[in-house]
N, C-alpha and C positions, 0 to 999 in steps of 0.2 A: 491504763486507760479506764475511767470512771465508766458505768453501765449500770444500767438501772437495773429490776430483776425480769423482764420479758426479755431485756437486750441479751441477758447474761444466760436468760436459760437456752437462748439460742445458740448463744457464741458458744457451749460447753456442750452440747447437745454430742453421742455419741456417734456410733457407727447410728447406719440406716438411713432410709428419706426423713427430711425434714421439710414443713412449709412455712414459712415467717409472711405473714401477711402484716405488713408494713405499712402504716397510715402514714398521710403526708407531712413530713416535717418530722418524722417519728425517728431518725437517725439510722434508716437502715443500710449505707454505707459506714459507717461505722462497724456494724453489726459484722456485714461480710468482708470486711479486713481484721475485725478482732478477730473472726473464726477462722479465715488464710493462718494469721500469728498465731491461734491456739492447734490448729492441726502440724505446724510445722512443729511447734514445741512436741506433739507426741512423736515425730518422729517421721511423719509424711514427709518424703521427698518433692522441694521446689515442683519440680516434673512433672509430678504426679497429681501435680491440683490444675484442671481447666476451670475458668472463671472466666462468666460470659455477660457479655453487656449487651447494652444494645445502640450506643455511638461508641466514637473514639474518643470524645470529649471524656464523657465516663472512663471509659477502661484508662486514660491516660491519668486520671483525677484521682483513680483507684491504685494506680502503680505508682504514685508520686508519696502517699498514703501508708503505702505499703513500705516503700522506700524509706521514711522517718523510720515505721516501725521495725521493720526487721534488716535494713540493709537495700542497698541499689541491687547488688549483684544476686543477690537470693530473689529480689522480687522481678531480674529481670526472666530467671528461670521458670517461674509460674507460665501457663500458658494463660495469659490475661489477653482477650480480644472482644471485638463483637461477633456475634455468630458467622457474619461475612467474610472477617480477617480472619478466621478460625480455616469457614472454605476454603479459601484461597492456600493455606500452607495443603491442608487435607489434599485440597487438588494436585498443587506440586507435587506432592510428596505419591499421588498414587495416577500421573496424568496418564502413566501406561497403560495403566488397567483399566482406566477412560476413555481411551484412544485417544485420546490430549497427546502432542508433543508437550515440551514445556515453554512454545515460539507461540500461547497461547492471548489471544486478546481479553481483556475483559470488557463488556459495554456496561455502559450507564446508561439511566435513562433517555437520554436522546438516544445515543446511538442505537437502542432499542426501537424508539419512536419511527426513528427512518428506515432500521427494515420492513416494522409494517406499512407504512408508508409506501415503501419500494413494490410491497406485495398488493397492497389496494390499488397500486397506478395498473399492475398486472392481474388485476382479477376483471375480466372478461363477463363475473356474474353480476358485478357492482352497477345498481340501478341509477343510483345518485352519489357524491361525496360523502364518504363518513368519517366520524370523528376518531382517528390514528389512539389518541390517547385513550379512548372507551373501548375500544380493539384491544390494546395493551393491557388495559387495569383487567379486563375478560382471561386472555392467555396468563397473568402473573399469578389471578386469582386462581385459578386450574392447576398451577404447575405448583402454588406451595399447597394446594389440598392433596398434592400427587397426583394427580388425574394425566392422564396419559391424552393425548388425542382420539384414540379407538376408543376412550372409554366415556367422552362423552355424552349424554343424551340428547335427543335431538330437540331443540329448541325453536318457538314461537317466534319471539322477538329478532327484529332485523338486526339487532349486534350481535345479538348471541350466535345469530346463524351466521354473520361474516366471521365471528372470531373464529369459531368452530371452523371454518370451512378454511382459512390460512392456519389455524394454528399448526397443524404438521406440514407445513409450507417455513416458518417461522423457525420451527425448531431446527427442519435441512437447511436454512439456509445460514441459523449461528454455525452448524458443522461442519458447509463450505468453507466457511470464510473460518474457518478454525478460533473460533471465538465464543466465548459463555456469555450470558446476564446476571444481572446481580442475584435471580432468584436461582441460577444453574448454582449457585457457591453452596445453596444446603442440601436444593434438591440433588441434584447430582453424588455428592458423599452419601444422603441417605440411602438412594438407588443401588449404590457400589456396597454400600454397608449390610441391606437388605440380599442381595444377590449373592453377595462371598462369602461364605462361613470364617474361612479364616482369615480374609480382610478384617472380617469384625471381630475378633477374635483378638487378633493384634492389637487396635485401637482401645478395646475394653478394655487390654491388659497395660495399657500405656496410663491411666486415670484410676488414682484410687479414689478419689473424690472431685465432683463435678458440682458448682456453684452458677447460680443462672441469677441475676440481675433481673427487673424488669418484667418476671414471667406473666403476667398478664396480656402482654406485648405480644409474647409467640404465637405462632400460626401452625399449622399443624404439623408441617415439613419443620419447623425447628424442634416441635414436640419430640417427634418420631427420632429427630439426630442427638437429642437427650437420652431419651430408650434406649436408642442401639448403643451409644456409649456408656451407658454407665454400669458398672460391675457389678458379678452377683448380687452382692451385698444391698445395691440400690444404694450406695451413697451421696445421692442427689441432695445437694439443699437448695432450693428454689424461693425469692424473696421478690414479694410483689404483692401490689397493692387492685384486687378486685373493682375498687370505689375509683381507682384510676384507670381502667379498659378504655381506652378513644381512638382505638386504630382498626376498628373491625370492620370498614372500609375499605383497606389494605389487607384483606386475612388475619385478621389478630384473634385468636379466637379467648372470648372469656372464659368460654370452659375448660381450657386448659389450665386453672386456675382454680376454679371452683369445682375441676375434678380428677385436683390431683390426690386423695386418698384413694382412686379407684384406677390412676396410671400406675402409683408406686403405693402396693396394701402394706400397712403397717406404720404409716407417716405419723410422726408426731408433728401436729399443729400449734405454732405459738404465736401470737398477737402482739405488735407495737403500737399501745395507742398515746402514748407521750407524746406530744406533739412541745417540739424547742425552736416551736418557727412564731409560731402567731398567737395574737392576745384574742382573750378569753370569747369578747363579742366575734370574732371572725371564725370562731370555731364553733362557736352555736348555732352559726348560722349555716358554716358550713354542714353541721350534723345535722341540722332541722332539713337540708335541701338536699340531702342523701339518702336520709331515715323517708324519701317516696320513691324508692328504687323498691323494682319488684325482685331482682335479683342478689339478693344479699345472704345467703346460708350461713358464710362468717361475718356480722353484722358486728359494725367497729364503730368504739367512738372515742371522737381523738379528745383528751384531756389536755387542759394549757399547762404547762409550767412557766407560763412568763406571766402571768395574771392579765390581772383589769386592764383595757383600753379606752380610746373613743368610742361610740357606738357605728353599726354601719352605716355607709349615707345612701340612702335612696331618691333620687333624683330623678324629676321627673321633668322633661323641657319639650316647649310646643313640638318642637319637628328636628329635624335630621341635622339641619345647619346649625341651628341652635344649641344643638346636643356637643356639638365639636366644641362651637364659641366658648359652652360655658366650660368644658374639660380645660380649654385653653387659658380660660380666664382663670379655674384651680389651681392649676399649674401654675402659673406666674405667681399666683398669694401665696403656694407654697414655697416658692423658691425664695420670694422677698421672706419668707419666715424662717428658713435657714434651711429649708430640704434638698439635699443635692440633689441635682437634676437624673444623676446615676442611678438614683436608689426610689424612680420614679417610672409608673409603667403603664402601659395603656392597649388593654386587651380586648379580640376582637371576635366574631365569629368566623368571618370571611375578611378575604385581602378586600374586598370592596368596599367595604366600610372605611378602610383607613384612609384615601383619597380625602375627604371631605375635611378629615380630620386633621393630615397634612396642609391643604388648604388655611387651616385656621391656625396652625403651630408656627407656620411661614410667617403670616401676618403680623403674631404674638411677638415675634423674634425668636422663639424658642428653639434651641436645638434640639436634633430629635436625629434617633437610627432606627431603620427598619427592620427587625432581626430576623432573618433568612433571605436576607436580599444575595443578589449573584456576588458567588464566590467565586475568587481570581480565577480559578481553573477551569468554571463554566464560562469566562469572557470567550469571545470569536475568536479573536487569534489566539487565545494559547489552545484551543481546541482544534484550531486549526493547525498549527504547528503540530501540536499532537498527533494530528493524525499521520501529518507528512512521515513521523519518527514510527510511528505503527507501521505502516503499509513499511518503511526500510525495514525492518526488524521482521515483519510477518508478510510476507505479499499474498498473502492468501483473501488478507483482511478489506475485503472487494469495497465495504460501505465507505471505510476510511478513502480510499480511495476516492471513490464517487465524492465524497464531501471535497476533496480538495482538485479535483481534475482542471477545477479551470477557478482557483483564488490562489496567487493572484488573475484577476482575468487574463488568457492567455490565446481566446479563440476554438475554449473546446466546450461552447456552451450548447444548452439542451437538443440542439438539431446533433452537432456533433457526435454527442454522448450515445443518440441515437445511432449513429450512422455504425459510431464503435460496437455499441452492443449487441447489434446485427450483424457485424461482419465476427463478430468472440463467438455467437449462437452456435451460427453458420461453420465454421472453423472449429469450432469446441477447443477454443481458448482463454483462459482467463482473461480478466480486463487487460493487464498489469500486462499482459503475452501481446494482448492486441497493441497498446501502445506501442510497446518497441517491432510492432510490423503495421504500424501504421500508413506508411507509405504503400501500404499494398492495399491499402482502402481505397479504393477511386474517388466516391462520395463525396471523401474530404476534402477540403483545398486543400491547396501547397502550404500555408499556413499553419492548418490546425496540424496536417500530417508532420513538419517540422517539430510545433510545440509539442507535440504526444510523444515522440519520438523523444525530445531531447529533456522531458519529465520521466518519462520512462528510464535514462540513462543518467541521473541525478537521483532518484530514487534505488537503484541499484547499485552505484557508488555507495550511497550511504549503509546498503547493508554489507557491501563490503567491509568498508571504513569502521563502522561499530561491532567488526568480527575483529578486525587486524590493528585500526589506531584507536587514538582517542575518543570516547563517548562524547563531549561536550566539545571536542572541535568537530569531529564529524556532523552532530545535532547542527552546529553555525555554521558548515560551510552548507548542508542540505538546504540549509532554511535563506541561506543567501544566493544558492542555485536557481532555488526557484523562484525568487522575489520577494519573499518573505521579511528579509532585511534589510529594508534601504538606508543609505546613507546620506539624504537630501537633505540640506540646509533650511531648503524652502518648506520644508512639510509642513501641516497643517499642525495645529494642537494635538489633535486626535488620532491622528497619524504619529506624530511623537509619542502619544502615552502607548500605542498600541506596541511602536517598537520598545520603549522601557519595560513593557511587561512581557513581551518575547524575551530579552535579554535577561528578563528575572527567572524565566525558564531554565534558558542555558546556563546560566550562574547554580541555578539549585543544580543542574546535571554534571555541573564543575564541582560542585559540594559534596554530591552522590560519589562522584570518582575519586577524589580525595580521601572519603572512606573506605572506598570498596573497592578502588583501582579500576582498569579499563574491562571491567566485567557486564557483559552484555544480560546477565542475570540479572544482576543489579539493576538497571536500568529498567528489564520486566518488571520487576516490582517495584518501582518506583510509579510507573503506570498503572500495575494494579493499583495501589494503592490513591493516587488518583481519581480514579474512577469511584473505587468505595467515597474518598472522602465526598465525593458528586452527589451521593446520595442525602448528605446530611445539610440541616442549616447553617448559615454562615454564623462560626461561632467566634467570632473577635472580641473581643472584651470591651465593655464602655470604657470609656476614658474619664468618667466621672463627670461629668457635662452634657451629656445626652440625654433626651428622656427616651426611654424603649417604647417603640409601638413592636405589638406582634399578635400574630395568632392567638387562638388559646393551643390548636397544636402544638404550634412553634417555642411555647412559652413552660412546654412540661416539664419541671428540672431545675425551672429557674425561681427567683424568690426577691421580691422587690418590699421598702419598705412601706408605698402607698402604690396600690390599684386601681385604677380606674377601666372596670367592666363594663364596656358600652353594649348599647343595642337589646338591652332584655326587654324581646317584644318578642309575641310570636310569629312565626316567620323567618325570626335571624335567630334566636337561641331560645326553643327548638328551631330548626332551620327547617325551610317550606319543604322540605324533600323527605322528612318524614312523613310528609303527608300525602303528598302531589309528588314523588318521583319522577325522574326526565328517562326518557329509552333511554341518553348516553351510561347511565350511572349501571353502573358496573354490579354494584350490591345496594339492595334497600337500605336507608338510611335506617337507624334505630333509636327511639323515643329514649330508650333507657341509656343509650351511649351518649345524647347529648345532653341528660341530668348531670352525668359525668363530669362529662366536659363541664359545666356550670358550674362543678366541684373541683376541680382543677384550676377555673377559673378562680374562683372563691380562694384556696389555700395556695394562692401566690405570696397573697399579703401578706406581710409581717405585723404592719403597726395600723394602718387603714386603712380601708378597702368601699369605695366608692361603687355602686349599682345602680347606671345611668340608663334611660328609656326613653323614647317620644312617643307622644300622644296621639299622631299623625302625619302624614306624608301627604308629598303629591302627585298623582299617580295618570297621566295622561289628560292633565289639564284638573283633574279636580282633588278635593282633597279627601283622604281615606284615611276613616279613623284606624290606628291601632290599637290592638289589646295588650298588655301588660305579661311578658313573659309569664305562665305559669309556676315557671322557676320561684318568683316572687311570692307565691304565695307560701302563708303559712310559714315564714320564716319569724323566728318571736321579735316579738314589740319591746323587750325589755335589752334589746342589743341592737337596734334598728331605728335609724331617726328619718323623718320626711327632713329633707336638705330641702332649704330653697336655693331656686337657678338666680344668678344675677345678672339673668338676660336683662329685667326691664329696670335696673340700674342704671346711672349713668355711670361712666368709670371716675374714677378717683384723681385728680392731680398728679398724683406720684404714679400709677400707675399707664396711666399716657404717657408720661416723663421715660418711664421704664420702656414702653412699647417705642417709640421713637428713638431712642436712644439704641438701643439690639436694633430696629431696623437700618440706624444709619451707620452701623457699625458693620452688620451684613454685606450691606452696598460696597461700603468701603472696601470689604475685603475681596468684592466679585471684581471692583476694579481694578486691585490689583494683581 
């Protein structure tokens, strides 16, 4: 493998910490698979190397990688994951010393959402509605800084004092229900790690060397599960890019980054500023729009090796509509000029901005995919299904339950639910105890007492069934129990696709058992893993005919040949919340995270990179001027051109021809 010489000093770097601060485009996957191949060659066992990401996208990109270079079977030995998939074995492997069985649930975000959800219908103190999700982002934010509930201080603000006052409500009631969150997968091992001398003891001695992906990313609870793992020695190597920090919203902390010579003394620091992505003009600008970051102690600037380019376009159009039209009308002259629609992308601050935008791409004919849009396993019914297979496998898992009590409807709706969880109180019986003695609810009709009764005795078949037969026939006769799978000719469109992606379930849980046979382990983690992948973007691959709309979140990782950066005003990037915060917001926004971001925007591009604005809006009947991103300024003039908009154009002959022509093709295809 060719390597330049920063790449090389890294990849050969001995024992002890190391930090590779990696600029964008700089090749540092490369970096940390040369160095996996260079420690196996000294003789580091597969085993003994943990290597941490931060998706599965990644860590699967990285074991593929891995796989040319040294073999499938050696790179399947690596513990290669994201810090989440790491949790989850750590969990397994210690749920006794957790009090975990191993009949464990994992939630994802929603299912997060609806215990506190569950817990604000039952707080007694609650003045008015509040927002479940600003409650949540509060307790997640607490639990990866390690903050205990007792350890709180007591807050001002009306979230903080709701979160505060459920969160040790929150935590008893994951432990009811025998279930974690996605944030229990580090916290929880760091807890266990902190607590047991020889728990940690063991783990240290199981990694001779410890690789972190992304470090910029982590938050303090991933810091801390770095620490305790890694062996006297400190053989940590950590690869991350400072200039890309944009998750400190979520806990990310940058200073884990910018001080790691004072987590691990002795570090040797090396820099990748080669940059093998983008021509020369996209990189000046990106350095000029960086170089006004107050936070920068390792100050990097990326050098091109692919040379000269276009210059950047800066574009300025009257208002908001206009700003889409002309993106749209770009698009189409690029594509008549040979650019695939694949290698074409259009980046945003917030999901609200790309409405207007879709509106205009419709119009155009242009094809287009949303990137992080709902992923198959976030649809209703396979979450719904899912849960029916949770509560058989865990009946402890009370929310699962609650979600599906009465879908399909069955007559145990929210009066019912009531009547049940009054007579479980009263009784001190689980939900799951009260159905199957339902008939001793008076309350209820004859009806619901029937339905409850004979949910209750389908759901307990199936934990039968998935102890003694088959996983994927038990999963389809449960889900045909209780309505889930109809056989109707008549059904609706919607109703068909919903049962094809049910049956896609069951087929993947026929796939699962073919490899792993009728093992009810198996099928846990096939759910956990589920759940993890709920956390991430939907990452499906273009088909080469789409053009990408996305975040600039959503967008970190990925690399298009032409960008188009809308919306550089102030107010959308920087976005109004560094200025003007809302009570729901969980953490201040930060001035220096959205330069960032503006730099992550920037080093998407490969070949040109568009910087779109309006002049003005209309804001309650009048129009308000806007100001020009800040971001803008001070970027050089000798890599930067004024684009004009060809709003006040007429279109072209050919280019009508084109726009009519995709629209009646469209049609056509909705017809049939």
């Amino acid at each position: 493998m060719r390597l330049n010489a920063q790449q090389r000093a890294a990849v050969e770097h001995g024992e002890g910490p190391l930090l590779v601060l990696a600029g964008a485009g700089s090749g540092k996957t490369r970096v940390i698979t040369a160095r996996i191949a260079q420690l196996l060659d000294r003789g580091v066992p597969a085993d003994a190397i943990l290597a941490v990401t931060f998706t599965n996208k990644a860590a699967n990109e990285m074991r593929e990688r891995l796989g040319d270079m040294i073999g499938r079977e050696t790179a399947k030995e690596i513990w290669l994951s994201t810090f989440h998939s790491f949790g989850v074995r750590f969990v397994r492997r210690e749920a006794k010393s957790l009090g975990l069985g191993t009949r464990f649930t994992i939630y994802d975000q929603g299912d997060s959402l609806g215990v506190v959800r569950q817990l604000l219908r039952s707080d007694a103190k609650a003045d008015r509605p509040l927002d479940a999700q600003a409650i949540l982002s509060r307790i997640s934010l607490w639990k990866n800084a390690m903050l205990e509930p007792e350890q709180l201080r007591p807050k001002q603000d009306e979230y903080d004092q709701a979160a505060a006052s459920i969160y040790a409500a929150y935590e008893s009631a994951l432990e009811q229900m025998h279930a974690v969150d996605f944030d229990d997968l580090v916290v929880k091992p760091v807890a266990l790690l902190r607590k047991r001398p020889g728990i940690r003891s063991h783990w240290r001695g199981r990694f001779a060397h410890i690789l972190v992906d992304e470090f910029q990313d982590t938050n303090a609870a991933q810091l801390d599960l770095v620490r305790l793992l890694a062996n006297e020695r400190g053989n940590v190597c950590v690869v991350g890019d400072d200039d890309q920090s944009i998750y400190g919203w979520r806990g990310a902390c940058v200073e884990n980054i910018l001080h790691f010579e004072q987590h691990f003394p002795g570090a040797v620091v090396t820099k990748l500023e080669q940059n093998y992505r983008s021509r020369t003009p996209i990189l000046n600008v990106a350095n000029a729009a960086i170089e006004g970051s107050r936070k920068r102690p390792y100050a990097k600037v990326l050098r091109p090796v692919r040379g000269a380019g276009p210059p950047v376009r800066i574009c300025a159009l009257s208002e908001p509509q206009e700003e889409a039209k002309f993106v749209a009308s770009e698009i189409r002259k690029l594509q008549r000029e040979g650019t695939d629609p694949g290698e074409i992308a259009v980046l945003y601050r917030s999901n609200t901005q790309a409405k207007l935008l879709e509106e205009e791409l419709r119009v155009a004919g242009i094809e287009y995919r949303v990137f992080g849009g709902t992923k198959f396993f976030d649809r209703k019914e396979i979450k719904d299904a899912i849960a029916y297979i949770r509560v058989a496998l865990n009946p402890r898992d009370e929310l699962s339950l609650r979600r599906i009590i009465n879908t399909p409807a069955r007559g145990l709706g929210a009066q019912s639910l009531g009547h049940l969880t009054e007579y479980g109180a009263a009784h001190r019986m689980s939900l799951l105890r009260t159905l199957e003695n339902a008939r001793s609810v008076e309350s209820l009709s004859a009806r619901a007492q029937a339905s409850a009764v004979r949910l209750a005795e389908a759901v307990e078949s199936a934990g039968k069934g998935f102890r003694a037969a088959g996983l994927a026939e038990t999963a389809a006769s449960l889900l045909r129990a209780v309505g889930m799978l109809q056989d109707d000719a008549a059904q609706s469109p919607d109703a068909k696709r919903r049962r094809a992606n049910i049956d896609f379930l069951t087929r993947s849980i026929e796939r699962l058992e073919a490899r792993s046979g009728a093992d009810r382990g198996a099928l846990f983690r096939l759910l956990h893993q589920i759940a993890l992948d709920s956390t991430e973007s939907d990452e499906r691959e273009a088909d080469g005919r789409q053009v990408t709309l996305s975040s600039l979140h959503s967008a970190k990782g990925l690399e298009f040949a032409v960008v188009f950066l809308i919306g550089c005003v102030e107010g959308v990037l920087p976005h109004a919340r560094t200025t003007d915060p809302k009570i729901t917001d969980a953490s201040l926004a930060d001035l220096e995270e959205e330069r960032r971001l503006f730099y992550v925007g920037v080093t998407r591009a490969r070949d040109l990179l568009y910087l779109t604005r309006h002049k003005d809006r209309v804001a309650r009947g009048r129009i308000v001027k806007i100001t020009p991103s800040r971001f803008l300024d001070g970027l050089p003039e000798a890599d930067t051109e004024g684009y004009q908009s060809s709003e006040s154009r007429e279109l072209g002959r050919q280019e009508v021809a084109d726009m009519a022509k995709a629209l009646l093709e469209r049609l056509g295809a909705t017809d049939a």
